[in-house]
N, C-alpha and C positions, 0 to 999 in steps of 0.2 A: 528486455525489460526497459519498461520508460515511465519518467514523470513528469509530467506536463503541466506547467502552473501559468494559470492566465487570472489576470482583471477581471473583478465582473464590475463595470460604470455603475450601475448600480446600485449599490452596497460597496463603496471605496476601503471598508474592513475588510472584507474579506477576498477572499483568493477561490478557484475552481481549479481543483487539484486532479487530476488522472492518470489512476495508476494501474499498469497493463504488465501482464506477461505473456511474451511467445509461445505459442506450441510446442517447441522445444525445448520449453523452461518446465512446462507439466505434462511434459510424457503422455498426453492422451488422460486427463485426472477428468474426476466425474464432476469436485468443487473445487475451488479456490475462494479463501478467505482473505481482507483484508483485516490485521488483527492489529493493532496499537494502542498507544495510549489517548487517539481523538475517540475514543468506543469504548475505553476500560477495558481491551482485552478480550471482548468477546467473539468468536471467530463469528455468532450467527449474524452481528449487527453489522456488518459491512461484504455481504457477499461479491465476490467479483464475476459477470455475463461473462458468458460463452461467446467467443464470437465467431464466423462461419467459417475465419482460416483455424481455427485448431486455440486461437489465440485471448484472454480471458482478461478483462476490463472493467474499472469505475471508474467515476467521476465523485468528487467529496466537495464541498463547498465549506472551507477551514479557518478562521481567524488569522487576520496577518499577524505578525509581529510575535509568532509563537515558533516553537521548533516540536517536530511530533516524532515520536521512535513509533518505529513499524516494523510488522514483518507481511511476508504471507504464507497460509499456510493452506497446504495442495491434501486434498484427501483425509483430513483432520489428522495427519499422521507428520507431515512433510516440510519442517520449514522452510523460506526462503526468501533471502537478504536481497535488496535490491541492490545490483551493481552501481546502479544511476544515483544510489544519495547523495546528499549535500555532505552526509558524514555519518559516523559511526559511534555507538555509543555501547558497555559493558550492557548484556540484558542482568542482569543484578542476581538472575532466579541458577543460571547457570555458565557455561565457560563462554556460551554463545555470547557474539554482538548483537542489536539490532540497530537496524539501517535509521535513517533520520532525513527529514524532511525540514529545510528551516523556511519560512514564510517571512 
């Protein structure tokens, strides 16, 4: 699992954020959701590409100067934390965390 935040010259607000899981993070899954609070939680608004090693990827273009909780979630069934956060926060709904991204 990785996140990867870069510059866009650009647009000096904002940030190109991309966040990936290994094939060995989803067992062979059919989707993978990017679900937080930059989408209100909906898994369908941020789907994550298949890519040709097994391994499943976006790219977000995110406002600096904000922090975003995430998860992902594999097969509409599966959650899962990213190891790589900036930190962790209580998900409020249940015992779970979710991961956090600070920009």
């Amino acid at each position: 699992m990785a996140i990867e935040k870069k510059s866009v010259k650009s647009k000096p607000t904002i940030s190109k954020v991309t966040f990936s899981l290994p094939a060995e993070a989803v067992n062979g899954a059919k989707k993978v959701a990017l679900v937080g609070s930059f989408n209100d939680w909906k898994p369908e608004a941020s789907p994550l590409k298949s890519q040709k090693d097994g391994s499943y990827k976006i790219t977000l273009e995110l406002p600096l100067g904000q922090e975003y909780a995430f998860r992902y979630l594999v097969d509409d069934e599966t959650w899962i934390n990213d190891p790589e956060a900036d930190k962790y926060i209580a998900s409020g709904v249940s015992l779970d965390e979710n991961s956090v991204v600070v920009l």
